[in-house]
C-alpha positions in Angstrom: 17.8 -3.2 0.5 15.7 -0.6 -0.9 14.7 -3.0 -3.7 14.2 -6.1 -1.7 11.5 -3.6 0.7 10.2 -2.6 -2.7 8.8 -6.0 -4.4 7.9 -6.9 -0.6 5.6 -4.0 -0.1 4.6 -4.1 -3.9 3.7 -7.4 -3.6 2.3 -7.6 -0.1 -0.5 -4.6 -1.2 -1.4 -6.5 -4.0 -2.3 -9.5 -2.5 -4.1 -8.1 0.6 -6.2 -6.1 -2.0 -7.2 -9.3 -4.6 -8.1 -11.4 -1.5 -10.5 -8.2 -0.2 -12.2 -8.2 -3.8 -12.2 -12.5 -3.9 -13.8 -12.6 -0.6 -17.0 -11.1 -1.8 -17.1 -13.3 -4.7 -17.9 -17.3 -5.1 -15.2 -19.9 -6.1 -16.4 -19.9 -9.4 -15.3 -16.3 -9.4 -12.7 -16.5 -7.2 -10.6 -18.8 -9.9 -11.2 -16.6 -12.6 -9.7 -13.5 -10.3 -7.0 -15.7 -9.6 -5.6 -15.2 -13.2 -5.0 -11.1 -12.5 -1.5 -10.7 -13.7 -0.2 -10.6 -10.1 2.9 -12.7 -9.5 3.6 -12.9 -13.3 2.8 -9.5 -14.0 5.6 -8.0 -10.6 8.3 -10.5 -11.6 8.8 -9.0 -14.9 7.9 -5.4 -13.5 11.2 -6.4 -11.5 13.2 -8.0 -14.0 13.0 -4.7 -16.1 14.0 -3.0 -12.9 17.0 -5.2 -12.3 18.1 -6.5 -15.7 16.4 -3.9 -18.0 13.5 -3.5 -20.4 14.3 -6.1 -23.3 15.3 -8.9 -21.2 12.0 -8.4 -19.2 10.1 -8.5 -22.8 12.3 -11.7 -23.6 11.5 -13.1 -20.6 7.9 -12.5 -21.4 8.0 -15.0 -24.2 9.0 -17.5 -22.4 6.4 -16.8 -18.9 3.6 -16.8 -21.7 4.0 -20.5 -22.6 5.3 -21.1 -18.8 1.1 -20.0 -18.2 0.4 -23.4 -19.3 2.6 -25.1 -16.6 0.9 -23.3 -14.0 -2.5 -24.6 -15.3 -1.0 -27.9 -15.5 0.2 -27.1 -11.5 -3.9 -26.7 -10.7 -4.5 -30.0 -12.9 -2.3 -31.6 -11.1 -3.1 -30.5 -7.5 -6.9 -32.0 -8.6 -6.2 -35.2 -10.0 -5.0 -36.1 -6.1 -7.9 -34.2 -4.4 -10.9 -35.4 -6.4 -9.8 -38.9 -5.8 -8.4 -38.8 -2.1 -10.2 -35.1 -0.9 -8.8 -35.8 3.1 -6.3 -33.9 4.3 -4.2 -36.5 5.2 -3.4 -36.5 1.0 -2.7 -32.7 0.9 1.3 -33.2 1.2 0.5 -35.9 -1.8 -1.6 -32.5 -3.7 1.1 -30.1 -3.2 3.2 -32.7 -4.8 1.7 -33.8 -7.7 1.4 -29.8 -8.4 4.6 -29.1 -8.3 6.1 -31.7 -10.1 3.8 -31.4 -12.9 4.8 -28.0 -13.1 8.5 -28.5 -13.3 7.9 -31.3 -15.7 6.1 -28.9 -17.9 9.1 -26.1 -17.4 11.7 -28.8 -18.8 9.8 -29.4 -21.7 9.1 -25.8 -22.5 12.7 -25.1 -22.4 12.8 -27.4 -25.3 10.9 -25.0 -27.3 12.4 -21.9 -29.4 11.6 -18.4 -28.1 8.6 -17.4 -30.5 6.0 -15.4 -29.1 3.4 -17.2 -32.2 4.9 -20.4 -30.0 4.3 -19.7 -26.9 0.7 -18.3 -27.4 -0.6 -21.3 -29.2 1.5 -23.2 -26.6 -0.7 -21.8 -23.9 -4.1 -21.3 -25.8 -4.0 -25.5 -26.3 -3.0 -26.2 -23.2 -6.0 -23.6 -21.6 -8.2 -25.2 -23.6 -6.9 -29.1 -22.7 -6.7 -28.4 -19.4 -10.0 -27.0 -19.3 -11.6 -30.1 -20.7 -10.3 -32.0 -18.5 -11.8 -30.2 -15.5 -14.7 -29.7 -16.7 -16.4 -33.0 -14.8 -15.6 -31.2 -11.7 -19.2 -30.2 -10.1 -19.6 -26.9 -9.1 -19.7 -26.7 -4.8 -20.6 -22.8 -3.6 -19.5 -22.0 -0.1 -22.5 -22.5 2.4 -21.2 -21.8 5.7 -18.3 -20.9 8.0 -16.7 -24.0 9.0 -16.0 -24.6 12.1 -12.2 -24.7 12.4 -9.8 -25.8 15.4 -6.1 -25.3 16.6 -3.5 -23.4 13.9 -5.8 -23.8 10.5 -8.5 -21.6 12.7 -5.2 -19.1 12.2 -5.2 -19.8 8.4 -9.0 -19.8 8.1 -9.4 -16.1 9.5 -9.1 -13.6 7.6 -5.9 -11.7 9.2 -4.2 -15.3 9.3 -5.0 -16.2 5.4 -4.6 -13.1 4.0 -0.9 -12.8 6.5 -0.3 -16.4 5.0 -0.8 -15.2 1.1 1.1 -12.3 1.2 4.1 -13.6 2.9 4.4 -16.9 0.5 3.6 -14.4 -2.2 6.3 -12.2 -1.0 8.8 -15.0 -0.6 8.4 -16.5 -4.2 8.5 -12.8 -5.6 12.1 -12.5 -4.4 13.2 -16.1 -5.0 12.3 -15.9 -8.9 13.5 -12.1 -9.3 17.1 -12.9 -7.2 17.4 -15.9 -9.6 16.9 -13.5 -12.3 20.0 -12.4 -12.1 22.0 -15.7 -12.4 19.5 -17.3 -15.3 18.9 -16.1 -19.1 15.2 -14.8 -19.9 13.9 -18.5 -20.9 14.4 -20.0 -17.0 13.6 -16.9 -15.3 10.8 -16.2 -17.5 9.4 -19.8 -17.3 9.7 -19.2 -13.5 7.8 -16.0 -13.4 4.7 -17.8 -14.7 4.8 -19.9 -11.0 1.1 -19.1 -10.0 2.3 -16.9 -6.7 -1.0 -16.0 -5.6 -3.4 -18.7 -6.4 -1.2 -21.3 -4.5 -1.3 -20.3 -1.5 -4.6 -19.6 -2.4 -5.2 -23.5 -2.7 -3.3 -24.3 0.3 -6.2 -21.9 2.0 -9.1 -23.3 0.8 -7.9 -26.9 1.3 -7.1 -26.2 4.8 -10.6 -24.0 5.3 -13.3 -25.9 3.3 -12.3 -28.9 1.8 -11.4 -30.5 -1.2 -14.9 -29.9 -2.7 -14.6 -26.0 -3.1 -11.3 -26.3 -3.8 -11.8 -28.2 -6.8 -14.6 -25.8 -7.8 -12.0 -22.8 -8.2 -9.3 -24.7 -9.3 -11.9 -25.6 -12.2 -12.6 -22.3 -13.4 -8.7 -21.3 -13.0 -7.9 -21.7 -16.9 -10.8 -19.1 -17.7 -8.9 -16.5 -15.9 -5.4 -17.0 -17.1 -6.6 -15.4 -20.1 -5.9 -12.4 -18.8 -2.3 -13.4 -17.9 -2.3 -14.2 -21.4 -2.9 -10.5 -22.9 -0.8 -9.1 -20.4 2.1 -11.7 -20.8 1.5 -10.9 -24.6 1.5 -7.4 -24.2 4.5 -6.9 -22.3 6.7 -8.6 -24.4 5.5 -5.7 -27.0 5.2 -3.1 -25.0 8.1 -3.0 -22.4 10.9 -1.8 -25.2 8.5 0.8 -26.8 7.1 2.5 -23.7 9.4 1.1 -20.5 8.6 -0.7 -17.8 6.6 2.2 -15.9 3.8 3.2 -18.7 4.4 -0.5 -20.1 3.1 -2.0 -16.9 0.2 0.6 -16.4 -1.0 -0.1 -20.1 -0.8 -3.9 -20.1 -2.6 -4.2 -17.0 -5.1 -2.0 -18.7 -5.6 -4.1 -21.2 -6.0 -7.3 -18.6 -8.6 -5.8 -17.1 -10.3 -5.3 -20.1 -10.1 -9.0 -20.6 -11.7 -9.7 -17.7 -14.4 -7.5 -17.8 -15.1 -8.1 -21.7 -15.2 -12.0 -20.5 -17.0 -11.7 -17.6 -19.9 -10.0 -19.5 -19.7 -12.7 -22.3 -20.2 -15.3 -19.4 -22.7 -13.5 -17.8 -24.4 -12.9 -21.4 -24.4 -16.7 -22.7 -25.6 -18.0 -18.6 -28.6 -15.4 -19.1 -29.6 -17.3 -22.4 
């Protein structure tokens, strides 16, 4: 029970605090935030609770080629939106997201358990996937809308940020229970599901439209770089310095990533 209130609260926290910091920031910068290791980065926290250090690391292998289904998830979820942006084609989005992220996981399975692999696996697909967004025009939030009935609940900030954190929360203990009953290549191919960005999705679809939607969902393969180094790192790291001191080191260096791109960004706009 202990364990169960442990990845809830854990994961819970998190959430509530990444939707504080996106709130201030635009959907441009709100999908590269998305990437934080978040969901990725607890489920293998918790399968080197459960399971132990190594088969978190081996897991690791495996969620850092899973990153590219869960770009592939976002691709997905925008090839129905740009085309048919009404709401009545949301169940249609959700979807086409999922299933191109299963599809993706079958195929991956396919593939042996090389960390060289897996990182060009996901550094092609980034970069693919990217390109193919690209078109996508860039819509900035302008206004509240004006929202009726039960997605006036998920518009507000108590209801979105209640609605993140429990789906989070959820997903968190669905992967990490499985854990236990798959090797590290399923479990770590689940534990690259996108468990904060989403519901995230599911929020802004609801809220303001297809339009800014797409706009984050577009700039969501700039930020799983990060999830990339720490992916990367914890398979390293996680049998040299455990889970504890592995996890506070790796997210380190994710951070680092995002601040060492950001500036880069910032540094090629200005020119």
């Amino acid at each position: 029970m202990m364990l169960i209130l442990s990845k809830i609260l854990v994961t819970f926290l998190t959430v509530v605090l990444l939707a504080r910091v996106a709130e201030r920031m635009s959907p441009r910068h709100a999908g590269l935030l998305a990437g934080f290791p978040l969901g990725t980065g607890i489920a293998l926290y918790f399968f080197g609770w459960q399971q132990g250090a190594q088969f978190a690391a081996d897991s690791a292998v495996y969620a850092l080629s899973g990153l590219s289904a869960s770009a592939a998830l976002a691709w997905g979820y925008a090839q129905v939106i740009v085309r048919r942006g009404e709401l009545a084609f949301m169940p249609l989005a959700i979807l086409a997201g999922l299933a191109t992220f299963l599809v993706c996981n079958l195929l991956l399975q396919q593939l042996p358990g090389y960390r060289w692999i897996s990182l060009l696996v996901v550094i092609v697909a980034i970069l693919v996937i990217r390109t193919l967004l690209k078109p996508i025009k860039d819509t900035h939030i302008k206004a509240a809308p004006t929202l009726s009935g039960w997605r006036r609940w998920i518009g507000s900030k108590s209801g979105s940020l209640l609605f993140r954190a429990t789906m989070a929360s959820v997903t968190i203990l669905m992967i990490t229970g499985l854990s236990s009953l798959l090797g590290p290549e399923q479990a770590g191919l689940l534990a690259a599901f996108p468990v904060s960005f989403f519901p995230l999705m599911l929020i802004l679809h609801l809220t303001y439209g297809s339009e800014v939607l797409a706009t984050t969902i577009k700039h969501y393969p700039d930020g799983l770089g990060s999830l990339v180094v720490y992916t990367l790192a914890v398979s390293y790291l996680y049998p040299l310095l455990g889970i504890h001191w592995g996890t506070a080191v790796c997210l380190l260096l994710a951070v680092g990533y995002l601040v060492i791109y950001g500036a880069l960004r910032q540094r090629l706009a200005a020119e």
